[in-house]
N, CA, C and O atoms as a GROMACS GRO file, in nm:
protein
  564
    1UNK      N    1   9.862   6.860  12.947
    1UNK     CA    2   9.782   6.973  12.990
    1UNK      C    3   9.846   7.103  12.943
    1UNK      O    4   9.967   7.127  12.953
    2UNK      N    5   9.756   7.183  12.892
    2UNK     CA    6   9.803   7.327  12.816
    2UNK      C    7   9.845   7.403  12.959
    2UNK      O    8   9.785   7.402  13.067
    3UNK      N    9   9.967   7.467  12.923
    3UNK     CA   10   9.967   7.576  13.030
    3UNK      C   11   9.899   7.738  13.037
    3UNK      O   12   9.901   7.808  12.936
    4UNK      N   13   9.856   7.774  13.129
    4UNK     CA   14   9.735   7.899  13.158
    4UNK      C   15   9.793   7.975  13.148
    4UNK      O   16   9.898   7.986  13.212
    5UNK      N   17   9.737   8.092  13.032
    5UNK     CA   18   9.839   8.229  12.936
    5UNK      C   19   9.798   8.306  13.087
    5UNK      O   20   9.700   8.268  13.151
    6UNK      N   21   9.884   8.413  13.131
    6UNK     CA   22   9.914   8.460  13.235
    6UNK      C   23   9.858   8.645  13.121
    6UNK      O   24   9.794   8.732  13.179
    7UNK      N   25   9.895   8.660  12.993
    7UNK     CA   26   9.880   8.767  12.970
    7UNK      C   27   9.952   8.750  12.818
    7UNK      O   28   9.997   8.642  12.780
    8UNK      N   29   9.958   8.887  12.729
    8UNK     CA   30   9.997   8.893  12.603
    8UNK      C   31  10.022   9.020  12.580
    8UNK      O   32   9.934   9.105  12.596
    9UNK      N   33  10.144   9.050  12.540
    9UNK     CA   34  10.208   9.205  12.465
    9UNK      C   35  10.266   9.202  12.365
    9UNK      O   36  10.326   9.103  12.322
   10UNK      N   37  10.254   9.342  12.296
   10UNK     CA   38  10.331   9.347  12.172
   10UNK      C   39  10.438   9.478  12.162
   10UNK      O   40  10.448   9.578  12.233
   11UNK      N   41  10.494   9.448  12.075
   11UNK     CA   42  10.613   9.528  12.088
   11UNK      C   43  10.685   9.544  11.924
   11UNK      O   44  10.708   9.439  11.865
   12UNK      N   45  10.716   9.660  11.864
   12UNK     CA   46  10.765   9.652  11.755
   12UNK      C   47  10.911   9.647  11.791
   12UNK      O   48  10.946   9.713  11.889
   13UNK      N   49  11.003   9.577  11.726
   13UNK     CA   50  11.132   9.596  11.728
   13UNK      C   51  11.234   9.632  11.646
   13UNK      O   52  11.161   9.610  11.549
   14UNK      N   53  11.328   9.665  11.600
   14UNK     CA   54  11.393   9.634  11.446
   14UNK      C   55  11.449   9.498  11.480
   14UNK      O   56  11.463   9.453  11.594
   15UNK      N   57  11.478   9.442  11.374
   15UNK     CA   58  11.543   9.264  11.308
   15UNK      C   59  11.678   9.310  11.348
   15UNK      O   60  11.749   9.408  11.322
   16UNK      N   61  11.692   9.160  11.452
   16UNK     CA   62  11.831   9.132  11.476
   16UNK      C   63  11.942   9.264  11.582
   16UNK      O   64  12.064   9.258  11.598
   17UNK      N   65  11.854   9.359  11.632
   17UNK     CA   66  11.939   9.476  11.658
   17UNK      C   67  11.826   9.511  11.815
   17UNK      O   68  11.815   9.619  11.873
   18UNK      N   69  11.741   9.352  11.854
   18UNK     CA   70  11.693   9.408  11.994
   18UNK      C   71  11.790   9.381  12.151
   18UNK      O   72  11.864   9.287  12.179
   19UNK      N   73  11.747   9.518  12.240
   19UNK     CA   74  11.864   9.515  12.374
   19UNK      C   75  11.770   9.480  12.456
   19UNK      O   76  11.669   9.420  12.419
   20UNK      N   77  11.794   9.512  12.570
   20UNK     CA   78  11.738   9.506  12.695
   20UNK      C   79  11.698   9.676  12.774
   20UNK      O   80  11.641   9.706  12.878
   21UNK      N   81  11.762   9.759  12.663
   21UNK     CA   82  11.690   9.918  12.671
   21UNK      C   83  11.517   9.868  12.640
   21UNK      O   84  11.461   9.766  12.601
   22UNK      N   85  11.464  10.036  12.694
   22UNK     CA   86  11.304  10.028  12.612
   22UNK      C   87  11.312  10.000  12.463
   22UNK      O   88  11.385  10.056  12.381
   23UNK      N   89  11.215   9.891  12.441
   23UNK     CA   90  11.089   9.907  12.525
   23UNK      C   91  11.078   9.761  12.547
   23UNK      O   92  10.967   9.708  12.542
   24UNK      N   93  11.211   9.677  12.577
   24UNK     CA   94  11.223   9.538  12.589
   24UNK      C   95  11.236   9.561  12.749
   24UNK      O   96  11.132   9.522  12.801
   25UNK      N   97  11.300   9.596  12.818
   25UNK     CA   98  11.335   9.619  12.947
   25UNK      C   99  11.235   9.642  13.014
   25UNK      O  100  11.206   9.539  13.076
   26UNK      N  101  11.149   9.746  13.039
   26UNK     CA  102  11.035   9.739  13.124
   26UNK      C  103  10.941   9.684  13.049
   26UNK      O  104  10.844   9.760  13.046
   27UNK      N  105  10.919   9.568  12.974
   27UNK     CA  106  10.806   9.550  12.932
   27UNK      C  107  10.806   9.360  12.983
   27UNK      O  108  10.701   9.295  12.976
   28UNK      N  109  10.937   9.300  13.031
   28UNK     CA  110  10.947   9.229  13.048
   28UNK      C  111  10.969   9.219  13.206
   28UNK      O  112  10.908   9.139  13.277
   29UNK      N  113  11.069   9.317  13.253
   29UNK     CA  114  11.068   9.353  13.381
   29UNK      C  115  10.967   9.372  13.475
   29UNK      O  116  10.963   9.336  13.593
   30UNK      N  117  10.859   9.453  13.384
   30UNK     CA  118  10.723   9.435  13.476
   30UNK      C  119  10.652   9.328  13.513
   30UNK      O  120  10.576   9.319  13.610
   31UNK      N  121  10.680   9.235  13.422
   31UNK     CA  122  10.590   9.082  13.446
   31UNK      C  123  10.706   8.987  13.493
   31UNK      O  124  10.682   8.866  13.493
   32UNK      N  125  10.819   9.029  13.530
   32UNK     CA  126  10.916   8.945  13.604
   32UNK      C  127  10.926   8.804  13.491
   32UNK      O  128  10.894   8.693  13.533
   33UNK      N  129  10.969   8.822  13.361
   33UNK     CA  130  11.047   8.715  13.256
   33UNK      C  131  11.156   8.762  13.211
   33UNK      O  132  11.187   8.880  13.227
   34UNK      N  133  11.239   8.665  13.141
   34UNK     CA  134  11.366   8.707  13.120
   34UNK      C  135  11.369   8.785  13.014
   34UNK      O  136  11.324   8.732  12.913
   35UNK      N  137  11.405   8.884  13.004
   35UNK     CA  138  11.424   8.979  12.892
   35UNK      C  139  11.526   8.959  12.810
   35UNK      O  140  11.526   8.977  12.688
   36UNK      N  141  11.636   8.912  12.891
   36UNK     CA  142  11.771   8.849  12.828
   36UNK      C  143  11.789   8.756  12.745
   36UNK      O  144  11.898   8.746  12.687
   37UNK      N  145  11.661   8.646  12.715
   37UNK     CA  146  11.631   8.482  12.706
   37UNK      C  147  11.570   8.570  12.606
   37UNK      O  148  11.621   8.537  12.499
   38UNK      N  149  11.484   8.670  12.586
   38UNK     CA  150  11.405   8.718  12.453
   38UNK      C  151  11.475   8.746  12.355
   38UNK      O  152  11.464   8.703  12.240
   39UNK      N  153  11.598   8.866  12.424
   39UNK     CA  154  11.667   8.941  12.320
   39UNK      C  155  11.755   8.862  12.252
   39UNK      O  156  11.795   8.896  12.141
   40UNK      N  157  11.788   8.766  12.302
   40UNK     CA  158  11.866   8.661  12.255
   40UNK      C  159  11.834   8.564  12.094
   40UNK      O  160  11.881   8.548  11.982
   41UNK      N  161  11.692   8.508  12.203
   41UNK     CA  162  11.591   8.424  12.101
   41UNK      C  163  11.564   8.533  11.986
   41UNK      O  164  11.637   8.508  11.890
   42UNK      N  165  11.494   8.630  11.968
   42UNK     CA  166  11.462   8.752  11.891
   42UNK      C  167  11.566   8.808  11.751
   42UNK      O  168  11.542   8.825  11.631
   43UNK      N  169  11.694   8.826  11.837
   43UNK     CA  170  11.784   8.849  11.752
   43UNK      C  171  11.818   8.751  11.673
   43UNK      O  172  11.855   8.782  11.559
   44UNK      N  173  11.815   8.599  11.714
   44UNK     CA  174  11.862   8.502  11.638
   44UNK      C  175  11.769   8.476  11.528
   44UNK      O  176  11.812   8.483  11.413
   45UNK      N  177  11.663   8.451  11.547
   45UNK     CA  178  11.542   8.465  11.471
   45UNK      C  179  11.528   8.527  11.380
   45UNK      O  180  11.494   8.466  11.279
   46UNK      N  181  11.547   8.686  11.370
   46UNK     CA  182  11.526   8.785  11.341
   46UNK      C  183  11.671   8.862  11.233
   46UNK      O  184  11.664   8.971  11.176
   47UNK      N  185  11.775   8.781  11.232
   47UNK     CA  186  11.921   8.803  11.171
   47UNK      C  187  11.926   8.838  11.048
   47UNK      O  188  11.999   8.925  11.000
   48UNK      N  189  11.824   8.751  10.976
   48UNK     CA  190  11.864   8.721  10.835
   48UNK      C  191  11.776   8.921  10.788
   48UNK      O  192  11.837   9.000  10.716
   49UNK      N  193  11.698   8.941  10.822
   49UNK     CA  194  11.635   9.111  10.781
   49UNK      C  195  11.648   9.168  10.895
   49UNK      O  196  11.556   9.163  10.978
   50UNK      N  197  11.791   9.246  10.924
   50UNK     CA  198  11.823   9.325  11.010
   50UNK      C  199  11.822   9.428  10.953
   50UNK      O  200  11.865   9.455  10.841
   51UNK      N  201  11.748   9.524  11.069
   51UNK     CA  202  11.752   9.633  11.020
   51UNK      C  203  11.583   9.674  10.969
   51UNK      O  204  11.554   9.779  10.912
   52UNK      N  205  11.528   9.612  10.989
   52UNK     CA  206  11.358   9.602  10.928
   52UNK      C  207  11.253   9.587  11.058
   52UNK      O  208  11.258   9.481  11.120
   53UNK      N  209  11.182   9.665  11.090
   53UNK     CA  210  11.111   9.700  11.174
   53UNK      C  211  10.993   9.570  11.181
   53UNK      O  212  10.915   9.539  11.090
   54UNK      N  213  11.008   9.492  11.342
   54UNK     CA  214  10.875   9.393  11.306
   54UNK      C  215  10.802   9.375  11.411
   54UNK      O  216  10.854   9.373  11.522
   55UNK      N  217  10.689   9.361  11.395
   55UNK     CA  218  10.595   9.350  11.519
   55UNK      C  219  10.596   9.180  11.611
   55UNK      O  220  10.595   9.079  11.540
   56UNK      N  221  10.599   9.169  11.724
   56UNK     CA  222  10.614   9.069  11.807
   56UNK      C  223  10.488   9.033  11.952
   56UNK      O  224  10.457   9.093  12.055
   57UNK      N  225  10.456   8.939  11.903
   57UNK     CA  226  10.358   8.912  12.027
   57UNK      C  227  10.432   8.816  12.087
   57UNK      O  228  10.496   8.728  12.028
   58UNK      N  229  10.421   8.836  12.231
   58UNK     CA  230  10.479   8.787  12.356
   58UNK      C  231  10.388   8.748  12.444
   58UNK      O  232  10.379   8.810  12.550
   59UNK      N  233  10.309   8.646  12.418
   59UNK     CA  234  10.237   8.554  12.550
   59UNK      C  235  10.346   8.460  12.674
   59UNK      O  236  10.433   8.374  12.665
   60UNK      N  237  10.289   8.523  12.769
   60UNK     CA  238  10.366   8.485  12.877
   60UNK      C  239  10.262   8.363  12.966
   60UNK      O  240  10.150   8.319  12.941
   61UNK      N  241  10.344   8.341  13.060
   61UNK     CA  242  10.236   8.190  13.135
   61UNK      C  243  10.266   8.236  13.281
   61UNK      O  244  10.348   8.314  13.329
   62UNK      N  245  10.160   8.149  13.337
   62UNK     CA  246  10.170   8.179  13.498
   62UNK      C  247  10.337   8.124  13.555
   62UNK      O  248  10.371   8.189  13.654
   63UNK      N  249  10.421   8.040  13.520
   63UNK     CA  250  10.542   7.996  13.523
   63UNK      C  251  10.625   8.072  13.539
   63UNK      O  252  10.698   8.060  13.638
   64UNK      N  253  10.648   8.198  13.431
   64UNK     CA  254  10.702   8.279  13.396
   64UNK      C  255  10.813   8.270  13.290
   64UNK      O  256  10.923   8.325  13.290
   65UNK      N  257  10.732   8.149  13.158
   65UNK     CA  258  10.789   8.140  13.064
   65UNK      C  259  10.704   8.208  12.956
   65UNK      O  260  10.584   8.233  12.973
   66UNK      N  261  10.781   8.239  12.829
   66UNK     CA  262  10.705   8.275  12.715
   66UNK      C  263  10.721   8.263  12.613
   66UNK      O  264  10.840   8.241  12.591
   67UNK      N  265  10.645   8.267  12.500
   67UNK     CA  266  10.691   8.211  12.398
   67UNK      C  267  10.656   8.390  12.286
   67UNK      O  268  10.618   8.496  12.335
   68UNK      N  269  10.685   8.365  12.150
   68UNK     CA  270  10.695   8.488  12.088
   68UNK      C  271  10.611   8.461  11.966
   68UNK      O  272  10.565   8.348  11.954
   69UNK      N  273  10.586   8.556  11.871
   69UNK     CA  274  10.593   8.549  11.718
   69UNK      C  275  10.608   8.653  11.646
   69UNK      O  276  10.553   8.762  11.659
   70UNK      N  277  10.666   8.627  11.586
   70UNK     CA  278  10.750   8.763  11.496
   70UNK      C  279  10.673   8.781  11.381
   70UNK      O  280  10.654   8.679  11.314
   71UNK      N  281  10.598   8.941  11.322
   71UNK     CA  282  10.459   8.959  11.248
   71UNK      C  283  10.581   9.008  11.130
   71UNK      O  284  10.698   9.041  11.154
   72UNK      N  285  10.535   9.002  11.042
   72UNK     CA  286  10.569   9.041  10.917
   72UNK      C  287  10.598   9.235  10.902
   72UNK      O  288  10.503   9.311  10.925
   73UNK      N  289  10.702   9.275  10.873
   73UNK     CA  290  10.679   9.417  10.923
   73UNK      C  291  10.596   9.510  10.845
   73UNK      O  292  10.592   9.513  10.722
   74UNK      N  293  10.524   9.591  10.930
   74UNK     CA  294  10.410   9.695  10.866
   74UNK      C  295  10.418   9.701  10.760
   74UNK      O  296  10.524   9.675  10.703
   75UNK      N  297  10.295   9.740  10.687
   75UNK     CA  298  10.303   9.769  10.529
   75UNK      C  299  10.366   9.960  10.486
   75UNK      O  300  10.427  10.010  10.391
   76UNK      N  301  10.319  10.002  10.591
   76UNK     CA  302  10.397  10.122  10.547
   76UNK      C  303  10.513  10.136  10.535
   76UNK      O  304  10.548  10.212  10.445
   77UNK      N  305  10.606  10.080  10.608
   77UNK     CA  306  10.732  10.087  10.654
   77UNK      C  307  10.780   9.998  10.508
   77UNK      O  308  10.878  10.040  10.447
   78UNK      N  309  10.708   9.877  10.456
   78UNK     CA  310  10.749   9.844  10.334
   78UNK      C  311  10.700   9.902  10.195
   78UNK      O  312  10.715   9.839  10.090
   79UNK      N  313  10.648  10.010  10.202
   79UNK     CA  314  10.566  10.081  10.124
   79UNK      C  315  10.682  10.159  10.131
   79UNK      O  316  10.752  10.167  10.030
   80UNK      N  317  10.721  10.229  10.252
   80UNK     CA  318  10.815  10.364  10.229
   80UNK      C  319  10.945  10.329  10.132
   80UNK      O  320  11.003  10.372  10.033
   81UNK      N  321  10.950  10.223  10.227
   81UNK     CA  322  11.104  10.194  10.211
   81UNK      C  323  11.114  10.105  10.063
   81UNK      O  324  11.216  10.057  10.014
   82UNK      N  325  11.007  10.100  10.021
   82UNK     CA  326  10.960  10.059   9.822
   82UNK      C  327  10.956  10.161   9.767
   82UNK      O  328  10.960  10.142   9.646
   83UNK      N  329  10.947  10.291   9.800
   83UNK     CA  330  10.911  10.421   9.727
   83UNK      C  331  11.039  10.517   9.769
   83UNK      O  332  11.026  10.636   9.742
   84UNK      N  333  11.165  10.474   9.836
   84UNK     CA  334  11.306  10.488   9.831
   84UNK      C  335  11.281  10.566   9.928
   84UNK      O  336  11.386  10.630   9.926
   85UNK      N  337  11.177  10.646  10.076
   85UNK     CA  338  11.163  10.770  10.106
   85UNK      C  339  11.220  10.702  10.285
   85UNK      O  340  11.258  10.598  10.339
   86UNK      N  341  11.189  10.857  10.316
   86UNK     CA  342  11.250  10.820  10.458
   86UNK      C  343  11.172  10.838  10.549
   86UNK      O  344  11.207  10.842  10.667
   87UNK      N  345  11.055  10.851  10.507
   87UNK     CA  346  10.928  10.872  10.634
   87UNK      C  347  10.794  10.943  10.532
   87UNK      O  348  10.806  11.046  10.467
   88UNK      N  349  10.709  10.884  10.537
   88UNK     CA  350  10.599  10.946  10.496
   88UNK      C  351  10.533  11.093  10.508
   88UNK      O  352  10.580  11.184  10.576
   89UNK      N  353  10.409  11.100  10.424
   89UNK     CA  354  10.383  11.234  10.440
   89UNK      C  355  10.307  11.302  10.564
   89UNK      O  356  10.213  11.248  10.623
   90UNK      N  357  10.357  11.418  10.592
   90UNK     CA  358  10.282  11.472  10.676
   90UNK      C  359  10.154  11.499  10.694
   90UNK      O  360  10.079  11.490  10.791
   91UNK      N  361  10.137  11.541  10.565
   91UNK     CA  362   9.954  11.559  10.547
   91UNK      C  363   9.961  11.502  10.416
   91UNK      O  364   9.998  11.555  10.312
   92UNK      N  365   9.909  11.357  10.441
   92UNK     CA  366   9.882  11.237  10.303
   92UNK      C  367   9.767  11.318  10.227
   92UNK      O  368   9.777  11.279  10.111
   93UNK      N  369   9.702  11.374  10.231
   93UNK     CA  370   9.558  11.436  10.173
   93UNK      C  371   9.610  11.572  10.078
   93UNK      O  372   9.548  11.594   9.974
   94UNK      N  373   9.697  11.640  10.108
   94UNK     CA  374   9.756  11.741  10.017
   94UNK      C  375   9.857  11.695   9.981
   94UNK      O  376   9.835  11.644   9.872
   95UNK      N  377  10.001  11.678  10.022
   95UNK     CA  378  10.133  11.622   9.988
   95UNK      C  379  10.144  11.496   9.951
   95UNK      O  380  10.128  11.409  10.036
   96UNK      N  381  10.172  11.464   9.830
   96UNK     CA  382  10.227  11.340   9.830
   96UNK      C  383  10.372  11.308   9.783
   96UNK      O  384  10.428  11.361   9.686
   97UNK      N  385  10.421  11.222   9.859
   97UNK     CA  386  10.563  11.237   9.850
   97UNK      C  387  10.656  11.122   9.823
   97UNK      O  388  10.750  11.097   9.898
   98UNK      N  389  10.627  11.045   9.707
   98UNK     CA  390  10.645  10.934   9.611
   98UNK      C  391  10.580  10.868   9.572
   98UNK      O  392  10.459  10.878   9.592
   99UNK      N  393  10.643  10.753   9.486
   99UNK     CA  394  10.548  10.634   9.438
   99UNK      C  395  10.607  10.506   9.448
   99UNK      O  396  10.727  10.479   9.456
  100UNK      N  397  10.494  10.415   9.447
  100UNK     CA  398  10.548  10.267   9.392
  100UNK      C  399  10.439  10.248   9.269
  100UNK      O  400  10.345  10.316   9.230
  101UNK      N  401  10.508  10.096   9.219
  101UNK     CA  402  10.410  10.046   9.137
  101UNK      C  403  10.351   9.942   9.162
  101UNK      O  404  10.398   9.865   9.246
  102UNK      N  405  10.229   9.915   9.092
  102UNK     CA  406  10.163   9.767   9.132
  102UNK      C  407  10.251   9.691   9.157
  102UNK      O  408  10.276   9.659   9.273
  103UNK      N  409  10.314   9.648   9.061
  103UNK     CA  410  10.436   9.550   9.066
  103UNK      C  411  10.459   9.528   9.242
  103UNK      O  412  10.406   9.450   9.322
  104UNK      N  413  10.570   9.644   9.261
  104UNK     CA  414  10.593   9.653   9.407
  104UNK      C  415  10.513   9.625   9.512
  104UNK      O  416  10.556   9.594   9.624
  105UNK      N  417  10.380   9.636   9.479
  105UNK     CA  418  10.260   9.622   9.580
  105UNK      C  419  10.271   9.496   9.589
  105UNK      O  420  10.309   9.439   9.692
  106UNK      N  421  10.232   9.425   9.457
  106UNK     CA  422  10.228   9.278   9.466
  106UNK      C  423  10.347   9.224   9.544
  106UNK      O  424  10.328   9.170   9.653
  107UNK      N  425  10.463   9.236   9.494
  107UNK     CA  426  10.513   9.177   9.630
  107UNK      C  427  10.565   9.208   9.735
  107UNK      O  428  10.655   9.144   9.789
  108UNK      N  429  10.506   9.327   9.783
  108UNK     CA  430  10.452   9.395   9.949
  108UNK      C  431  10.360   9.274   9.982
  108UNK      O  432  10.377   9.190  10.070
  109UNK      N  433  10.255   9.285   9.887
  109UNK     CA  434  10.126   9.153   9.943
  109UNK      C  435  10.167   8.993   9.982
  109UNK      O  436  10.135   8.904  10.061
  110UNK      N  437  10.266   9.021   9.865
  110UNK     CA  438  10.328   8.861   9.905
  110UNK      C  439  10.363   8.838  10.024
  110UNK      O  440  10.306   8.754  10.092
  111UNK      N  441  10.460   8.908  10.066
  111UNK     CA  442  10.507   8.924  10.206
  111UNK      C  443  10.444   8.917  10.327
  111UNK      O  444  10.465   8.868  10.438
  112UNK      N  445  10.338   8.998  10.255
  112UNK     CA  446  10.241   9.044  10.416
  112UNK      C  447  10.118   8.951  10.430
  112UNK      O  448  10.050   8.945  10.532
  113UNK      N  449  10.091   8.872  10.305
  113UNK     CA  450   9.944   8.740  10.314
  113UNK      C  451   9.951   8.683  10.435
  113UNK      O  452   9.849   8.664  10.501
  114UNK      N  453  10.068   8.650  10.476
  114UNK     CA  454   9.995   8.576  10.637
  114UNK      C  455   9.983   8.638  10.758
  114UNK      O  456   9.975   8.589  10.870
  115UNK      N  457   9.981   8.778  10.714
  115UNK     CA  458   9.922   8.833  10.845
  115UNK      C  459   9.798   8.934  10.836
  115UNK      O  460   9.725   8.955  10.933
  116UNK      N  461   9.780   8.994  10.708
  116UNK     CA  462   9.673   9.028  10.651
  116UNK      C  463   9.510   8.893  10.635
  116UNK      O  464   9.502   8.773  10.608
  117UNK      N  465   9.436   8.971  10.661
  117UNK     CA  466   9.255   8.956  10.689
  117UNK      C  467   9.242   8.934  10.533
  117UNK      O  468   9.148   9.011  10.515
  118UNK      N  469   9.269   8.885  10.412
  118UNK     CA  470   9.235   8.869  10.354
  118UNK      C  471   9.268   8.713  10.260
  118UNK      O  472   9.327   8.619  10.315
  119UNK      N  473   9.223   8.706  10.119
  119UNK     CA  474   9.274   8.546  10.054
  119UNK      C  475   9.308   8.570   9.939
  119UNK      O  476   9.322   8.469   9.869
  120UNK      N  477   9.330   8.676   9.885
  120UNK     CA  478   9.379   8.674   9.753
  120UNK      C  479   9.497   8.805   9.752
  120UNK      O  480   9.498   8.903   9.827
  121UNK      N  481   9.604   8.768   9.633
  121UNK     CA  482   9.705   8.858   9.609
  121UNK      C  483   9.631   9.044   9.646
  121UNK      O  484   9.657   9.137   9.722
  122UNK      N  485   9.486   9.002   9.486
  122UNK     CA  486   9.455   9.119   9.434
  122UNK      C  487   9.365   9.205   9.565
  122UNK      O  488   9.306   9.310   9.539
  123UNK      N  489   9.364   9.156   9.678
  123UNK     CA  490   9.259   9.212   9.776
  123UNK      C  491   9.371   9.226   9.835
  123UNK      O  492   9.327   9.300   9.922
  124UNK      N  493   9.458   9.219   9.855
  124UNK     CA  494   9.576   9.262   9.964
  124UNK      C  495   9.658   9.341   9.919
  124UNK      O  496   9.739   9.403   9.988
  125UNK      N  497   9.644   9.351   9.774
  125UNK     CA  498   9.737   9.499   9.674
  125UNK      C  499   9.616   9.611   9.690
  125UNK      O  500   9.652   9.727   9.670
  126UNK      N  501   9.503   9.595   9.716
  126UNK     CA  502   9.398   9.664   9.736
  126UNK      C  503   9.370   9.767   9.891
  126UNK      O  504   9.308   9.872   9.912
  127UNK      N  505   9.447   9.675   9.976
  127UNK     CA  506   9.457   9.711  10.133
  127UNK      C  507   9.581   9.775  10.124
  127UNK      O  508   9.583   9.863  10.210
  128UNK      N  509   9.697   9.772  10.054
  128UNK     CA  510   9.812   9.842  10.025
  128UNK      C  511   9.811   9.972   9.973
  128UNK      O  512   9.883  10.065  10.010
  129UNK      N  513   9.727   9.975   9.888
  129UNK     CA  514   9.677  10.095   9.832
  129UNK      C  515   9.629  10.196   9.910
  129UNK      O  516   9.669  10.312   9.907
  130UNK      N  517   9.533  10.145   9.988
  130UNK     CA  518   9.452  10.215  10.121
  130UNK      C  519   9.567  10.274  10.200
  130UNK      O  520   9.576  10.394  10.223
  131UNK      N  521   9.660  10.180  10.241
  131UNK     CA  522   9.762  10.264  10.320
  131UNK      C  523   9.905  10.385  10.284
  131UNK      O  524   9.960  10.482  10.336
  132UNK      N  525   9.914  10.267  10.116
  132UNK     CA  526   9.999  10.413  10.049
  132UNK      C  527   9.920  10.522  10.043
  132UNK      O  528   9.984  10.626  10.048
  133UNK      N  529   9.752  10.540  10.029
  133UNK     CA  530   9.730  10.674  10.007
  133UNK      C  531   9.757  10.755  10.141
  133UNK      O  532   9.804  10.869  10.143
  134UNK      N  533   9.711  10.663  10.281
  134UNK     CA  534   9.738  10.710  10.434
  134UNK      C  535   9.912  10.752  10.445
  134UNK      O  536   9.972  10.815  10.532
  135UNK      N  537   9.966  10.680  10.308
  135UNK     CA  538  10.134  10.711  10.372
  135UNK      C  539  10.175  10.891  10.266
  135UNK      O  540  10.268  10.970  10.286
  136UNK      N  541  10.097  10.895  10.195
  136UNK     CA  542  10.129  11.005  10.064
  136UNK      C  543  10.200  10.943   9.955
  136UNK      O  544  10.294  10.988   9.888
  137UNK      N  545  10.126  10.808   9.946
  137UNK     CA  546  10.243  10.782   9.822
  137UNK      C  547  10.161  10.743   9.740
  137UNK      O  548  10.052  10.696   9.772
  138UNK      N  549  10.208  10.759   9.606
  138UNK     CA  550  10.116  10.712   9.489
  138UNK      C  551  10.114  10.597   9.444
  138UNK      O  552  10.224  10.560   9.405
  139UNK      N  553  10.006  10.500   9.430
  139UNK     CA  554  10.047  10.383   9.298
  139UNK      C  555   9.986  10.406   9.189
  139UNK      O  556   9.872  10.446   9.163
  140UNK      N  557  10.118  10.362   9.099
  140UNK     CA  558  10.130  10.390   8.997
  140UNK      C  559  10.101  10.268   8.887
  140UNK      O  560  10.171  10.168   8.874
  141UNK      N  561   9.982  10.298   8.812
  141UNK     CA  562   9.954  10.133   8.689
  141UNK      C  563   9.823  10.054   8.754
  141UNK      O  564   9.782   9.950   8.702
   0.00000   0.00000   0.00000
């Protein structure tokens, strides 16, 4: 018998470098699970790309166990950090404030296919695009 999801949150973290500060602490604290048993599991998981920002869904059960999954991290954040910069543009529509190249896109897409809405490389270098222009960055080729 399946056990009955009690609820579901998400939470970005960086790889390998999560505590029991916000936004792990009250987010686990409120639904009374171990936060300790996460940061643990999370970090181990999460070791080999420390330091890389990743999104996590946390379904919990009426028990007060839970299980996790660790999302592939944002495309901007691998867009920026492909275009050498340290935060995107302020106003993407006038400023733009680097580049990548296809190349790079493509394997941004690689990375990101199993969590991206789409089935091909070239439609997911296409959704990359969309967001380098939202980040101010150019592709280039």
């Amino acid at each position: 018998m399946a056990k009955k999801i009690a609820g579901q949150f998400k939470l970005q973290l960086k790889a390998g470098e999560a505590t029991m500060a916000p936004p792990v602490g009250p987010a686990f604290g409120q639904r009374g699970l171990n936060g300790m048993e996460f940061v643990k599991q999370f970090n181990a998981k999460t070791a080999k790309s420390k330091g890389n920002i990743h999104p996590v869904l946390v379904t919990f059960y009426g028990d007060k166990k839970f299980t996790f999954e660790v999302k592939s991290p944002p495309a901007a954040v691998l867009l920026i950090k492909a275009a050498g910069l340290e935060k995107g543009s302020p106003e993407s529509n006038k400023e733009k404030v680097g580049s990548v190249t296809v190349a790079q896109c493509e394997e941004i897409a690689k990375i990101k296919m199993v969590d991206l809405n789409c089935t091909t490389v070239a439609s997911a270098v296409e959704m990359l695009k969309g967001t380098a222009r939202s980040s101010g960055i150019i592709v280039e080729g």
